[in-house]
C-alpha positions in Angstrom: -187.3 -108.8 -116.7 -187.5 -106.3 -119.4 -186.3 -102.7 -118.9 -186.1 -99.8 -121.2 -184.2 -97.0 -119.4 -184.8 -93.2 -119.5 -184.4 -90.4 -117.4 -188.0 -89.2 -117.5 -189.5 -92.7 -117.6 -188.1 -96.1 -117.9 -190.0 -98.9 -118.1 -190.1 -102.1 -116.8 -191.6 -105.6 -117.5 -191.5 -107.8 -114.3 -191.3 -111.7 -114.2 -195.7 -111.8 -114.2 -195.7 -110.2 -117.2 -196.8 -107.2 -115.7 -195.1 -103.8 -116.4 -194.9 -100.3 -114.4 -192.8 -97.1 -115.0 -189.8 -95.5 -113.3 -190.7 -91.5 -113.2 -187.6 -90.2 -110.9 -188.0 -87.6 -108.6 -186.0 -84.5 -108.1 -184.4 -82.5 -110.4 -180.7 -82.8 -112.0 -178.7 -85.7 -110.9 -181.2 -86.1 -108.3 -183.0 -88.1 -110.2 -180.7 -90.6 -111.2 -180.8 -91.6 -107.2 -185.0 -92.2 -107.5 -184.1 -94.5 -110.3 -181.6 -96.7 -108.4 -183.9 -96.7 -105.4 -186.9 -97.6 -107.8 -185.1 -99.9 -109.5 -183.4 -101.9 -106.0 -186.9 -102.2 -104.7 -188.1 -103.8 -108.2 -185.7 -106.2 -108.5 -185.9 -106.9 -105.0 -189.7 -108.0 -105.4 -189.6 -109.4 -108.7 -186.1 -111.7 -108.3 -185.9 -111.8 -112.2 -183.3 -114.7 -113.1 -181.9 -112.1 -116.0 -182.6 -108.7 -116.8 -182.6 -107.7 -119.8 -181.7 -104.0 -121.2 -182.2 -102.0 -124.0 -178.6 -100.9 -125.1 -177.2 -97.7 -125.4 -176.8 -96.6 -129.3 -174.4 -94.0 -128.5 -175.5 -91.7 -131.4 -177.3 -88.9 -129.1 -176.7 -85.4 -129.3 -176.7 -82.8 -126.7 -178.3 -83.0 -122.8 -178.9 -87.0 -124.1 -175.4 -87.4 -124.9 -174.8 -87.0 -121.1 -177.6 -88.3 -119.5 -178.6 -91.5 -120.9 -174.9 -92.9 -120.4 -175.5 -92.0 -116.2 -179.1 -93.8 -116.3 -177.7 -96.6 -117.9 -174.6 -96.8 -115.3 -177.1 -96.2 -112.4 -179.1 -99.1 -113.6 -176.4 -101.8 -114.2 -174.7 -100.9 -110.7 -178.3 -101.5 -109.1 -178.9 -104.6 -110.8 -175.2 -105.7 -110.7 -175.8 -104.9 -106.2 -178.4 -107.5 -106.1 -176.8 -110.0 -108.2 -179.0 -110.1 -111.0 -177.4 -110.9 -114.2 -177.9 -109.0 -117.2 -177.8 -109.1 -121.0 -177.7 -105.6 -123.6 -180.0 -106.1 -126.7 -179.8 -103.2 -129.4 -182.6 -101.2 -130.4 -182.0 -102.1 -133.7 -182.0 -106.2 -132.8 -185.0 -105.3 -130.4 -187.2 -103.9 -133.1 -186.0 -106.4 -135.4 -187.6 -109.1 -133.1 -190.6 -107.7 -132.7 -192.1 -106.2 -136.1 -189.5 -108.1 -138.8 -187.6 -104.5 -139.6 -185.3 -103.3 -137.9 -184.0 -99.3 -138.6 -187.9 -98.2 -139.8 -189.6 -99.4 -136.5 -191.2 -96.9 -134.6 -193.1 -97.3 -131.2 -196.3 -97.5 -133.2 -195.0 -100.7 -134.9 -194.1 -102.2 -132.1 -197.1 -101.4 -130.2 -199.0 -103.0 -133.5 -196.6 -105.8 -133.1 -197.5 -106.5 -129.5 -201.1 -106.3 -130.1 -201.2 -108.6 -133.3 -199.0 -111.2 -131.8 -200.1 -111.3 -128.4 -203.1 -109.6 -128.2 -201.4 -107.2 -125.6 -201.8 -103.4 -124.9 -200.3 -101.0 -122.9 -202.8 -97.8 -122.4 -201.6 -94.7 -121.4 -197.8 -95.8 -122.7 -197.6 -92.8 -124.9 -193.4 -92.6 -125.1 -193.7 -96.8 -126.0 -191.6 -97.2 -122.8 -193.6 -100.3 -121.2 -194.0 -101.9 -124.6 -190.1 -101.6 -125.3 -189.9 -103.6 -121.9 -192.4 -105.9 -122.7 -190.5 -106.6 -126.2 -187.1 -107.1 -124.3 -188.7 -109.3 -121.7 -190.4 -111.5 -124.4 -186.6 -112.1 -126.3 -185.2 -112.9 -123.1 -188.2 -115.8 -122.8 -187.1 -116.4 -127.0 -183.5 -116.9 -126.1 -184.1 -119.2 -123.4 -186.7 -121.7 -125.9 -189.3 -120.4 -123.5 -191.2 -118.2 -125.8 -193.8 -116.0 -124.9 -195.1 -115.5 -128.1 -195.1 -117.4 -131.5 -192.6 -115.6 -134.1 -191.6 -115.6 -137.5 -187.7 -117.3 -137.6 -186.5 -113.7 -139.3 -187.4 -112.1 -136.4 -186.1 -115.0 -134.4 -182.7 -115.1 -136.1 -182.1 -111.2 -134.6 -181.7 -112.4 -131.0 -178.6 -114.6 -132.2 -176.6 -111.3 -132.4 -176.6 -111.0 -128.9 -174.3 -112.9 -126.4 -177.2 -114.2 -124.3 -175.2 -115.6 -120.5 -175.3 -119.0 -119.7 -177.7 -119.1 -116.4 -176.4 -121.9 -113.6 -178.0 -124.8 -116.0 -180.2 -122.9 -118.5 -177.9 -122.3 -122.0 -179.5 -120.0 -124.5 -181.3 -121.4 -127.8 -178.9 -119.6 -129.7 -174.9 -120.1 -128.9 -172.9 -116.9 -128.3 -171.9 -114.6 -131.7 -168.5 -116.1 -132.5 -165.4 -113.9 -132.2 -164.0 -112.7 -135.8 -161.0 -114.5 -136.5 -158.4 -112.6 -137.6 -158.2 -113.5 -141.5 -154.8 -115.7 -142.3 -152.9 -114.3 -145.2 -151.8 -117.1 -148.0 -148.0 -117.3 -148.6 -147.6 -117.0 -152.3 -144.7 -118.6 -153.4 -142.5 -116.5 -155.9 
């Protein structure tokens, strides 16, 4: 399951392929309680094995500097509740994936990209939030060798940045980033 989370409207790619929209009710922090109970009743009828989340950058600025950190925290508590693992992917690795660039990608490109390699469209998506999900539900599929659609091994190697969980039997394609080792310093004899 694929989820690209916002205050105003996440989206979401279930299990079927299919995707919807959280649009919170209420005003304030009011809202962030319409997106856990949206979100508990969607992973309770779609039983995703992993979900997968666009990551929070951390370079907002003002009101977004506040709120996307709570939606993110109300999120992973719901789907940590109904014992769902899940797994962050970057927007930079995300867009990397799906159109072969990484920084430059807007939502055009990777509306583009889902339509060229997948023949897939997402009317009335005007903020790209379904097609974000759809993207993060495909490299989950990618990083399991169970793709969903045929890519290019650039865009491939992207998901190997990101420390995919082993799930009971099913290992990722791609083994966990290594840790950096801490670089030995040579003894120089004098």
């Amino acid at each position: 399951m694929g989820a690209d989370l916002s205050m105003k409207c996440t989206g979401l790619c279930f299990p079927d392929d299919s995707t919807a929209v959280i649009k919170p009710r209420g005003k304030g922090d009011r809202r962030l309680l319409s997106i856990e109970e949206r979100m508990t009743a969607a992973l309770r009828v779609a039983r995703p094995d992993l979900v997968v989340i666009e990551d929070d950058p951390g370079l907002f600025r003002g009101a977004s500097a506040k709120v996307i950190p709570m939606v993110h925290a109300t999120v992973r508590l719901a789907v940590m509740r109904s014992g769902v693992p899940y797994v962050l992917v970057n927007t930079k690795t995300l867009k990397l994936y799906a159109t072969g660039y990484g920084g430059g990608a807007d939502k055009d490109s990777m509306a583009l990209a889902a339509l060229t390699r997948a023949g897939r469209k997402f009317p009335g998506d005007k903020g790209g939030d379904q097609c974000d999900a759809w993207w993060l539900r495909a490299a989950g599929h990618a990083a399991y060798g169970e793709p969903v659609v045929r890519m290019p091994q650039h865009n491939m190697d992207a998901l190997r940045a990101v420390a995919w969980p082993v799930l009971g039997d099913t290992v990722p394609v791609f083994a966990p980033p290594l840790p950096k080792q801490p670089r030995r310093r040579r003894k120089v004899a004098a």
